[in-house]
C-alpha positions as CSV (number, residue, x, y, z in Angstrom):
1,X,32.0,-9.5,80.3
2,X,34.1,-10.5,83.5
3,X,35.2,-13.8,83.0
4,X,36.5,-16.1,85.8
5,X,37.0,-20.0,85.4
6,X,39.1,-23.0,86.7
7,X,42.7,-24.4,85.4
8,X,43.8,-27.9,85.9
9,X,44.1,-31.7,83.9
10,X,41.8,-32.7,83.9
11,X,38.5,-30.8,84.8
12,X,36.1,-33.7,84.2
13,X,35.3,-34.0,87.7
14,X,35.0,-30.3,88.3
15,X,32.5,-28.4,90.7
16,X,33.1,-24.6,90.3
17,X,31.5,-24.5,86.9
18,X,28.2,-25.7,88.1
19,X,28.4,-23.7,90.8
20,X,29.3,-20.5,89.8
21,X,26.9,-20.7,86.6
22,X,24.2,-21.5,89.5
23,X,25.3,-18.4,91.5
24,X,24.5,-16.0,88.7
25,X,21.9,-17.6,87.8
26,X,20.2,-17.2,91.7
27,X,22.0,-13.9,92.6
28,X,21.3,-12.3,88.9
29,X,24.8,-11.6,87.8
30,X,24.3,-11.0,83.9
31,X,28.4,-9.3,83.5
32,X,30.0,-12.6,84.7
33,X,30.9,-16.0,83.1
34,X,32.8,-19.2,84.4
35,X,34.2,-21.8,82.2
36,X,36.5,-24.7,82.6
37,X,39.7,-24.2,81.2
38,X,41.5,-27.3,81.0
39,X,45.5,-27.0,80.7
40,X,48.0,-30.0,79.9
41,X,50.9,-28.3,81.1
42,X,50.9,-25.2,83.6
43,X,53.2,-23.3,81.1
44,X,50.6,-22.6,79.1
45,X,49.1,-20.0,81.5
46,X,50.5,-17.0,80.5
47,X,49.1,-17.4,76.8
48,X,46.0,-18.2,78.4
49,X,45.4,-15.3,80.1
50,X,47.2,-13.1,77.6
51,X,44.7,-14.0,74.7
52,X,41.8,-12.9,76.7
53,X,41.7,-9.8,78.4
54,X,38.6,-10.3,80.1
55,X,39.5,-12.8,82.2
56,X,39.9,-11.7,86.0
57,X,40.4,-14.3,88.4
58,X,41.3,-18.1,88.2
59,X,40.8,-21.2,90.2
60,X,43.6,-23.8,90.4
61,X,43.3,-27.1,91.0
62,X,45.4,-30.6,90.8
63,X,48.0,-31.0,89.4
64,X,49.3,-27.3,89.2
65,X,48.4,-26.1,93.2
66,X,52.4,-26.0,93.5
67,X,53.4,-25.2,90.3
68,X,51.3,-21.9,89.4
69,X,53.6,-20.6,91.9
70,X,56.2,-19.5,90.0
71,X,53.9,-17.7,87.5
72,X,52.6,-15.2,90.4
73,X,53.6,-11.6,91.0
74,X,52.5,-11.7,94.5
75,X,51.9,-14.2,96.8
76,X,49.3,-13.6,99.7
77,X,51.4,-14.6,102.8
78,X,49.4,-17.2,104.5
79,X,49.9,-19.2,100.7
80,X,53.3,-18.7,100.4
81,X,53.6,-20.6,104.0
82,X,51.2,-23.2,103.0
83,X,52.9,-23.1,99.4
84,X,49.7,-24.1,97.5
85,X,48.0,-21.6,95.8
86,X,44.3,-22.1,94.5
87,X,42.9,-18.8,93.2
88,X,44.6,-16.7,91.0
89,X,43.6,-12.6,90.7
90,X,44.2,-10.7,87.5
91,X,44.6,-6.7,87.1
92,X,45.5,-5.7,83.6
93,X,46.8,-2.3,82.9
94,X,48.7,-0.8,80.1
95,X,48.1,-4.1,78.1
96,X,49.9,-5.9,81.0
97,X,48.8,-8.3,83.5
98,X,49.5,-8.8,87.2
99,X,48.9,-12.4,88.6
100,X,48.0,-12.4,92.4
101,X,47.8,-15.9,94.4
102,X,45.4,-16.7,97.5
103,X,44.8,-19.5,99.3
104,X,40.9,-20.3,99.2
105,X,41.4,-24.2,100.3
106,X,42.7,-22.7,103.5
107,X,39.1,-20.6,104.2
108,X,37.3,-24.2,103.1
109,X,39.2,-26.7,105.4
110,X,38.9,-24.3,108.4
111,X,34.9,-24.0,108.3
112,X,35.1,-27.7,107.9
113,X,36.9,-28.6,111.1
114,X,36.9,-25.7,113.4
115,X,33.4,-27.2,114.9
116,X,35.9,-30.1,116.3
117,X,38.1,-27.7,117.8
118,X,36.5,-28.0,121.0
119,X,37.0,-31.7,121.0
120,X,39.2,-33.3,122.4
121,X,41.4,-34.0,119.2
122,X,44.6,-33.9,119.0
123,X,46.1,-36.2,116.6
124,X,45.4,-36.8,113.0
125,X,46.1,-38.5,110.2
126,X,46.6,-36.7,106.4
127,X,46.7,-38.8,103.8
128,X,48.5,-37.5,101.1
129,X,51.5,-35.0,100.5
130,X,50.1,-32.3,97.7
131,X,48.9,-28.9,97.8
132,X,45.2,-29.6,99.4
133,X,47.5,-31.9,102.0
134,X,49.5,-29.0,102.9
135,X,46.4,-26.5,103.6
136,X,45.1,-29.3,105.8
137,X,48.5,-29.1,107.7
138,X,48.0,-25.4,107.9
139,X,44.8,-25.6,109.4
140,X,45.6,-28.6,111.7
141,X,49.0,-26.8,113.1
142,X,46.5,-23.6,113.7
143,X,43.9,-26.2,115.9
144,X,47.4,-27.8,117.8
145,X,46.5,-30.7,116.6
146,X,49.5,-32.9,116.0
147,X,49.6,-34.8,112.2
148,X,51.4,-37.2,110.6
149,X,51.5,-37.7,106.6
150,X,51.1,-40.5,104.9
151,X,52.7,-41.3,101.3
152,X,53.0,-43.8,98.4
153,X,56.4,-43.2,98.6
154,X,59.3,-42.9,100.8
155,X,59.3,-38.7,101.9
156,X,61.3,-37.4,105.0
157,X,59.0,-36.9,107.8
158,X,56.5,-39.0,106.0
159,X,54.9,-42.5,106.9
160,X,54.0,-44.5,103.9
161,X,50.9,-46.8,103.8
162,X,53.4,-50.0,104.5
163,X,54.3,-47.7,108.0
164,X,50.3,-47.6,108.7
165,X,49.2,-51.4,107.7
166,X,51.2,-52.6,110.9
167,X,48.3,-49.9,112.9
168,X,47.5,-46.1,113.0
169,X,49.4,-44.1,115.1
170,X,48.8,-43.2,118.8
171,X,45.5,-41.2,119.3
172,X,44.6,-40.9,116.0
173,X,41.0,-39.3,115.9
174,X,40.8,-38.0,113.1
175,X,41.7,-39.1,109.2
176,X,41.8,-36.6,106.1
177,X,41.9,-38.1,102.8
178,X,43.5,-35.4,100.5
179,X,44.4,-37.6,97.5
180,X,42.1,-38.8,94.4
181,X,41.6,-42.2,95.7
182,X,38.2,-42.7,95.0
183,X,36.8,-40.2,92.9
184,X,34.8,-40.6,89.8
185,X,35.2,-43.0,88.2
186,X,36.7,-44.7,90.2
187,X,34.2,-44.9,93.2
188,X,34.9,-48.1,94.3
189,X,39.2,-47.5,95.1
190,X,40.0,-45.9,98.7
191,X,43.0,-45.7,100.6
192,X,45.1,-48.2,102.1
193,X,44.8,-48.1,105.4
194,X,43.3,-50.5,108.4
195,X,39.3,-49.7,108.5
196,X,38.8,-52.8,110.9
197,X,40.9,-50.4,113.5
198,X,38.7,-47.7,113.2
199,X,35.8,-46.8,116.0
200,X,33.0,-44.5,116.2
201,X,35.5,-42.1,118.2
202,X,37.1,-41.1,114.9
203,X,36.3,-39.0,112.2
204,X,37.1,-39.3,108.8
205,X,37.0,-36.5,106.4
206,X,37.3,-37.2,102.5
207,X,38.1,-33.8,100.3
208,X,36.6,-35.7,97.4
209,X,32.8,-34.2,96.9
210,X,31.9,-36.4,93.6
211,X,30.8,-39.1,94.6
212,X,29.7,-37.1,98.2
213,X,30.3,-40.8,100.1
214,X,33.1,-42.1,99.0
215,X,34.3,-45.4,99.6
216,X,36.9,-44.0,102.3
217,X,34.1,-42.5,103.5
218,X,31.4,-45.5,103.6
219,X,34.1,-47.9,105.3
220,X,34.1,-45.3,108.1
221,X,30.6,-45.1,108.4
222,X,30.6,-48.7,108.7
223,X,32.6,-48.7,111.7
224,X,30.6,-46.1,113.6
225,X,32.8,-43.2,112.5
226,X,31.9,-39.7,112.0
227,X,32.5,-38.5,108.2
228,X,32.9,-35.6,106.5
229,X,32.7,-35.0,102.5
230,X,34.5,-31.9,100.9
231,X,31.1,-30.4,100.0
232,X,31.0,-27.5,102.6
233,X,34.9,-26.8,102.1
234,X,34.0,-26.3,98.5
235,X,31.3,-24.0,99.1
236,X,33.6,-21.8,101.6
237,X,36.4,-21.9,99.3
238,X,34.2,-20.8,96.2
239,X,32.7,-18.0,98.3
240,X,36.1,-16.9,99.6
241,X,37.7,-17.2,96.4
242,X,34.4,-14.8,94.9
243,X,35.7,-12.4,97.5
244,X,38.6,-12.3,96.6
245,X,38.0,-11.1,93.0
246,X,35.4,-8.7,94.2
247,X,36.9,-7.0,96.6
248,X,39.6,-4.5,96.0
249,X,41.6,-4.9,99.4
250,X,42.6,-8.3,98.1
């Protein structure tokens, strides 16, 4: 059996069990298995993978994005820039393991916004200052679009949501929400910012999938914007991190 699955604390909230258990279902993969595999503190890895030597590849969510890092053997380069790393590659030999870190969020956020590329936008908002905030940044430097970050507390080179009450900055078209403001159970919390300055020229794009309008999301859409949920960057990243297990040039 080739097992894959998903660290984090917690996973209550997770999406890649479902899906990949749907996945071999539909595609009739009977070798394969994905299971949650929730971890209170990231040091607690290597035991993990060392008392099961069937597991092959990882996904990494909040809080351990960052963290995971120093646990890696190799670091795929366009990661190690973002310095988030969200799937994880095991090859075992000789009773030993090799841990390789990718970048999946990166392949997600791209197929998100790249259809706005052609627009004209050029400023944006990220809300947020962890690892999904930094593969937005990634992908937002690769567009030219200029960014500024918003967080709950004082960060050089940051704004902090006191900084964006007075208004948003210049040009802003577009808002990403990259923190856990507003997902289950808490549906009804979003971020602090001014909705009665937002118009139907700006777009506003929630990471959270569960609930798929958040909030964040329905206080846009009631002031003409655009939105965006984090369902179709899931599904890239989840196929993109399936590649990456599966294929041996990774």
């Amino acid at each position: 059996m080739r097992k894959f699955g998903l660290i984090g604390f917690p996973l209550g909230h997770s999406f890649s069990a479902g899906y990949f258990d749907s996945k071999f279902h539909m595609e009739n993969i009977r070798d394969c298995s994905y299971r949650n595999y929730p971890l209170t503190d990231i040091e607690e890895l290597p035991g993990l993978i060392g008392s099961d030597p069937e597991i092959i590849g990882l996904n990494v969510t909040i809080p351990y994005k960052t963290e995971v890092i120093r646990y890696l053997d190799y670091i795929d380069p366009e990661a190690e820039k973002v310095g988030a790393v969200n799937v994880l590659k095991i090859n075992r030999s000789d009773g030993r393991f090799h841990i390789r870190g990718f970048n999946s969020d990166i392949y997600g956020i791209r197929a998100t916004l790249m259809p706005f590329a052609v627009e004209e936008l050029r400023n944006a908002l990220i809300l947020g200052t962890g690892g999904s905030s930094k593969a937005v940044s990634h992908v937002l430097s690769e567009m030219h679009v200029h960014f500024s970050l918003v967080s709950r507390t004082v960060k050089p080179d940051c704004l902090t949501y006191r900084d964006v009450q007075t208004g948003l900055p210049a040009g802003t078209r577009l808002i990403v929400n990259t923190t856990p403001v507003g997902m289950l159970p808490d549906i009804g919390q979003k971020p602090d910012i001014r909705y009665d300055l937002l118009t139907g020229d700006h777009i506003l794009f929630d990471l959270i999938y569960n609930p798929e309008k958040t909030a964040f999301l329905k206080a846009g859409e009631e002031r003409g914007c655009r939105i965006l949920n984090g369902l179709k960057m899931l599904y890239s990243q989840a196929e993109r991190s399936w590649e990456i297990w599966n294929d041996p040039a990774f």
